[in-house]
C-alpha positions as CSV (number, residue, x, y, z in Angstrom):
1,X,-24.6,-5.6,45.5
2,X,-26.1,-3.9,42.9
3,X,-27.2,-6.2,39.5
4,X,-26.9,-4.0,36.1
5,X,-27.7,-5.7,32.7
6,X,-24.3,-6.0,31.8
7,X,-23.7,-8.1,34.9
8,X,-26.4,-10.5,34.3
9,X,-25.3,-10.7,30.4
10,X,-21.8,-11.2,32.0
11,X,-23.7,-14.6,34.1
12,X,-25.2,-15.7,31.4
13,X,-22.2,-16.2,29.0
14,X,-20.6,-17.4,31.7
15,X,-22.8,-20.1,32.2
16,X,-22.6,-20.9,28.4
17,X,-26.2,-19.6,27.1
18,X,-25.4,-18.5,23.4
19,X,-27.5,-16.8,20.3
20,X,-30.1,-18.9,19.1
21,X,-30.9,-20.8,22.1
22,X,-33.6,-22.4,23.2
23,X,-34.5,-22.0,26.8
24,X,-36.8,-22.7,29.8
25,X,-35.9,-20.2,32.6
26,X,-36.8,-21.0,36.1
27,X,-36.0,-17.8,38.2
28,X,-35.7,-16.5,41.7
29,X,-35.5,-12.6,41.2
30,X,-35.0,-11.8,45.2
31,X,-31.6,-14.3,44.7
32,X,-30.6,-12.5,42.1
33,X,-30.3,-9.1,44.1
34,X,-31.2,-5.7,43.4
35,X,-31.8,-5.3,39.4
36,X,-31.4,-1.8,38.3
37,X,-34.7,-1.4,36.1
38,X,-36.5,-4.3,38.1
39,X,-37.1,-7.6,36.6
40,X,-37.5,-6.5,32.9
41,X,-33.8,-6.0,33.0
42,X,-33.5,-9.9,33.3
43,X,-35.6,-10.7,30.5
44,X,-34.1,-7.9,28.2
45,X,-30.6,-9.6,29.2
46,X,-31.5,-13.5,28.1
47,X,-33.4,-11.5,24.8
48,X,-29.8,-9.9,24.2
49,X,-28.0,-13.2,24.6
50,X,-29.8,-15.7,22.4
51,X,-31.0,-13.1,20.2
52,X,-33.6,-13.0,17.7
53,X,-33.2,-16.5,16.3
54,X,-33.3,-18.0,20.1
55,X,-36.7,-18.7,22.5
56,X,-37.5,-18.0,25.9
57,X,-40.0,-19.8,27.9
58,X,-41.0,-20.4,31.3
59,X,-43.7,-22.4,33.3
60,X,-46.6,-19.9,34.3
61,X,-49.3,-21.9,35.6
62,X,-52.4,-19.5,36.5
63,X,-53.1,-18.0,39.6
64,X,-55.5,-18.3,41.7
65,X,-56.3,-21.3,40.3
66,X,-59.4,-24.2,41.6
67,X,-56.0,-27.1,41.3
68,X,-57.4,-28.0,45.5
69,X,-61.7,-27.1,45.0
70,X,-62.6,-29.7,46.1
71,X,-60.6,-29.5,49.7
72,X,-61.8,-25.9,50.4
73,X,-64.0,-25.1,52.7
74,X,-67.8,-25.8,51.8
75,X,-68.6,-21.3,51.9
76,X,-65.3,-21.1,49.4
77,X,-66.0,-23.5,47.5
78,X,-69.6,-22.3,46.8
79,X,-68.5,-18.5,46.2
80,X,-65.9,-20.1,43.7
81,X,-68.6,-22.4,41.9
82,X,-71.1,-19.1,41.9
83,X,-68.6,-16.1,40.8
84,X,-65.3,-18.1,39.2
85,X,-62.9,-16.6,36.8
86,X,-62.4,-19.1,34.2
87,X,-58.7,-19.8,32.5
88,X,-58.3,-17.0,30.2
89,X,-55.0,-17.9,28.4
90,X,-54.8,-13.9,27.6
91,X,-55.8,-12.0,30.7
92,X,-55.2,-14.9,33.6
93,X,-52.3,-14.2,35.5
94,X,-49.6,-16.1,36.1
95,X,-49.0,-17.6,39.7
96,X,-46.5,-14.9,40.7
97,X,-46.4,-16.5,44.1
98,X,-45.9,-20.4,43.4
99,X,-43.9,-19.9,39.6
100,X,-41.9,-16.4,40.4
101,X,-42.7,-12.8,39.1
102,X,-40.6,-13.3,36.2
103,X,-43.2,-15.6,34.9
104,X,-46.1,-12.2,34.9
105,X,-43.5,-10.0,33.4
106,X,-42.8,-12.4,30.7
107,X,-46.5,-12.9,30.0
108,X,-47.5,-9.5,29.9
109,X,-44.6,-8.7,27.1
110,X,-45.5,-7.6,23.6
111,X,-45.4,-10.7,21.2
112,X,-45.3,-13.6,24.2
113,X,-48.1,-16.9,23.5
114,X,-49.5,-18.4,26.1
115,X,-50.3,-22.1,26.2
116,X,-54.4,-22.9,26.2
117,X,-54.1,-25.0,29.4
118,X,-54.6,-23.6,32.7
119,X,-51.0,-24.6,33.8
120,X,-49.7,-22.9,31.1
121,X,-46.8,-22.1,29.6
122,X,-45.4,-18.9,28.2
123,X,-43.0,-18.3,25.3
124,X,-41.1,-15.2,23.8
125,X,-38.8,-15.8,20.3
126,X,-38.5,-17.7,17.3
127,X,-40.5,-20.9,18.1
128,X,-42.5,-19.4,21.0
129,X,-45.8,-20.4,19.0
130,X,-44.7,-23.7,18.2
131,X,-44.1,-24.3,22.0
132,X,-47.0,-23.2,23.4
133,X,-49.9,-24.1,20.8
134,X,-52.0,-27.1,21.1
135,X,-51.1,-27.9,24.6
136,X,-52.4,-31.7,25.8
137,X,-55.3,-30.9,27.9
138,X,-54.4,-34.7,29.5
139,X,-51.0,-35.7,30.7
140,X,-49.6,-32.3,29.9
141,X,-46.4,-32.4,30.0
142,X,-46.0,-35.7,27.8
143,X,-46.0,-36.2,24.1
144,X,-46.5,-33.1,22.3
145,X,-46.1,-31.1,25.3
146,X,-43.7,-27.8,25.9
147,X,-41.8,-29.5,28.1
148,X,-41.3,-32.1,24.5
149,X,-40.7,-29.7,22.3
150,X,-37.8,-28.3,24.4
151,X,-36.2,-31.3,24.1
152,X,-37.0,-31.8,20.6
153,X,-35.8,-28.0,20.0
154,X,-32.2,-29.5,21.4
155,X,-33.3,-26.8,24.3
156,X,-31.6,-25.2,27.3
157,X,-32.8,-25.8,31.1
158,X,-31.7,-22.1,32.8
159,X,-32.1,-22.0,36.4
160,X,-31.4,-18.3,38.0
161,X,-31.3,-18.9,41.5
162,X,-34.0,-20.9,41.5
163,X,-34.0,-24.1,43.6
164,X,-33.0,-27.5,41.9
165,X,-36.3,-29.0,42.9
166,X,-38.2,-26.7,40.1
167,X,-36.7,-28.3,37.2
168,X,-39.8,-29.3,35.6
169,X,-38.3,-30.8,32.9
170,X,-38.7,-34.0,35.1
171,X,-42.1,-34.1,34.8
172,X,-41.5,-35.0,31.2
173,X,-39.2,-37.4,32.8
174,X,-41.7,-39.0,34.9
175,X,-44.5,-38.9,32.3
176,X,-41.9,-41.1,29.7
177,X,-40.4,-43.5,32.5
178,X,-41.7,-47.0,32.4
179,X,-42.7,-47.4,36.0
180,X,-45.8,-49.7,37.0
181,X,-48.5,-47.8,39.0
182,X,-47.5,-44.2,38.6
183,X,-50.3,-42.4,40.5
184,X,-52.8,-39.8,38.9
185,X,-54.5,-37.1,39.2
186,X,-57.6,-35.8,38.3
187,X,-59.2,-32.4,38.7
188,X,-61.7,-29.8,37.2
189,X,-61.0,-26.4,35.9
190,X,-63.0,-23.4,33.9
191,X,-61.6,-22.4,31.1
192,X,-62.7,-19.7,28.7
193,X,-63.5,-21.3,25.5
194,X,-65.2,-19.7,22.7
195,X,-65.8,-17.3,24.9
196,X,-67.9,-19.3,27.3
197,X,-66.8,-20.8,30.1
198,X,-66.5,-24.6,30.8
199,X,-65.8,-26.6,33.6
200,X,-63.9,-28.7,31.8
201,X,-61.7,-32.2,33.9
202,X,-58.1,-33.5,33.6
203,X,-56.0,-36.5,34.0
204,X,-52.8,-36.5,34.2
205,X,-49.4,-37.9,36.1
206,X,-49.2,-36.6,39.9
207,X,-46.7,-34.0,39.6
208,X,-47.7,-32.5,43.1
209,X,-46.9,-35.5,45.5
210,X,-45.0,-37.3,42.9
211,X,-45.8,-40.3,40.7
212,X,-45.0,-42.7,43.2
213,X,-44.6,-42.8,47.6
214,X,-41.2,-41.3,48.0
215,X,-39.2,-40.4,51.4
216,X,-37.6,-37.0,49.4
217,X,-38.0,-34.7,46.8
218,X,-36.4,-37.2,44.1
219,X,-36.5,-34.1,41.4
220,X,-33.0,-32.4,44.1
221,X,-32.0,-35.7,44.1
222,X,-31.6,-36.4,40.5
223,X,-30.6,-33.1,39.6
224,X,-27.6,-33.3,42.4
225,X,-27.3,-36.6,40.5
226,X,-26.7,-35.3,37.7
227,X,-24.5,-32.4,38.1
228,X,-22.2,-34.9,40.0
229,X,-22.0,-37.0,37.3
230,X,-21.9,-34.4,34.6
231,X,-19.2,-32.3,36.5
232,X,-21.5,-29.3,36.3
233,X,-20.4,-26.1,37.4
234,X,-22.8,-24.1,39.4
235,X,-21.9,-20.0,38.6
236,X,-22.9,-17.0,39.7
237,X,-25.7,-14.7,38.4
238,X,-26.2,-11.6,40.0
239,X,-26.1,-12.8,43.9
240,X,-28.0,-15.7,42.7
241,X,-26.3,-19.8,42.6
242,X,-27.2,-20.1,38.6
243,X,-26.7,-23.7,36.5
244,X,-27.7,-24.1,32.8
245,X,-28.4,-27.6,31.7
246,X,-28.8,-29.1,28.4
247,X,-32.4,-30.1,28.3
248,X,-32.1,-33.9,26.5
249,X,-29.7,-35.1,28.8
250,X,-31.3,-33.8,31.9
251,X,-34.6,-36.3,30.3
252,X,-32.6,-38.9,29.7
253,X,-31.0,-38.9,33.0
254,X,-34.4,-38.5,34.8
255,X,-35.9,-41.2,32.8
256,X,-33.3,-43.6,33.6
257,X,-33.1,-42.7,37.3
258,X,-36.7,-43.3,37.7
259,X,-36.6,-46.9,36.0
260,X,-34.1,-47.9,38.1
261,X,-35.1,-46.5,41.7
262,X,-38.8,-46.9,41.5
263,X,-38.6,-50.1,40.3
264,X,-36.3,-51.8,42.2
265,X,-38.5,-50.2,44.9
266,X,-41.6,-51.9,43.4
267,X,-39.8,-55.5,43.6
């Protein structure tokens, strides 16, 4: 099947995005099908739909990125240490492989910011500054973070055929949700500052294994949760299985299902 723009605008007003939304996109561009005009296309159609007064954003992260140094190999590691590219918030690419290619073709368009932290995030619209400025260089996606001011934005969660389990929304979740002994993490990165570089370390909640030992990915659990319980029809975009969420009550859920599971698990 061949995808046009007026099929994906078609999806998307289907699904119930509307001018002057705010939304974080999480995309699969090979579900989607064929795009006549490539994946452009899909950014120009969300642009059309919430229009001038709404926001796009989407999770870029950076690629290529030291997240594992210290578990590389000790010839790796040294060429990295010698030769690194630091974090440049305006060159860096996005991690096309891990986040999507949507996420590159959104960063490299005229008038997008770019978050300073090395898993950044990338905005386009009204509030796309607001989103993305003063990132929390610890616990990033907490207080104050993108993932915040989504909610505090009364935001959009817009997933084009992209899995459940990327909803990072509920990292927010997990960073909010009073559970004893959430795990940590802690790692070094170089980031461009000033125009120098620094090697510069971060704390924040585990949000690669998890904040806590758990037999499944809890994030497809709660979001299966939560479409059961909220009667949430999954459409079509493209060829690709589509939902859009309302971003508070996706937190709230999360929060909630984490209080309860984790620590009932805990006693």
């Amino acid at each position: 099947m061949v995808i046009t723009k007026s099929n994906i605008i078609s999806g998307l007003k289907s699904l119930g995005l509307q001018s002057g939304d705010v939304c974080m996109v999480h995309s699969s561009v090979k579900s989607l099908g064929w795009v006549v005009g490539g994946p452009d296309i899909i950014i120009d159609a969300i642009l059309e739909v919430i229009g001038s007064n709404g926001t796009l954003t989407m999770f870029a992260s950076w690629e290529d990125n030291p997240y594992d140094l210290e578990r590389w190999d000790n010839d790796k590691r040294a060429a990295y240490l010698k030769e690194c590219p630091a974090y440049d918030l305006f060159k860096s690419r996005s991690d096309r492989k891990e986040m999507g290619i949507l996420t590159e073709y959104l960063r490299t368009r005229v008038g997008a910011c770019r978050s300073r932290h090395p898993f950044s995030y990338i905005a386009i619209g009204k509030h796309s500054q607001h989103i993305t400025e003063n990132h929390p260089w610890n616990y990033r996606d907490g207080k104050n973070s993108p993932l915040s001011k989504l909610c505090d934005l009364e935001g959009k969660v817009l997933l084009l055929g992209a899995p459940l389990s990327s909803v990072s929304l509920l990292h927010h979740a997990e960073a909010l949700a009073s559970v004893p002994n959430k795990k940590t993490d802690h790692y070094k990165m170089p980031v461009l500052i000033d125009g120098q570089t620094q090697w510069m370390e971060f704390e924040e909640y585990d949000t690669t294994n998890g904040i806590i030992d758990w037999p499944d990915d809890y994030f497809i659990t709660i979001m299966n949760e939560f479409i059961s319980t909220n009667h949430i029809e999954k459409k079509q975009v493209g060829n690709g299985p589509s939902y859009l969420f309302e971003a508070k009550p996706v937190l709230k859920f999360g929060i909630e299902w984490m209080e309860k599971n984790f620590n009932l698990k805990k006693d």
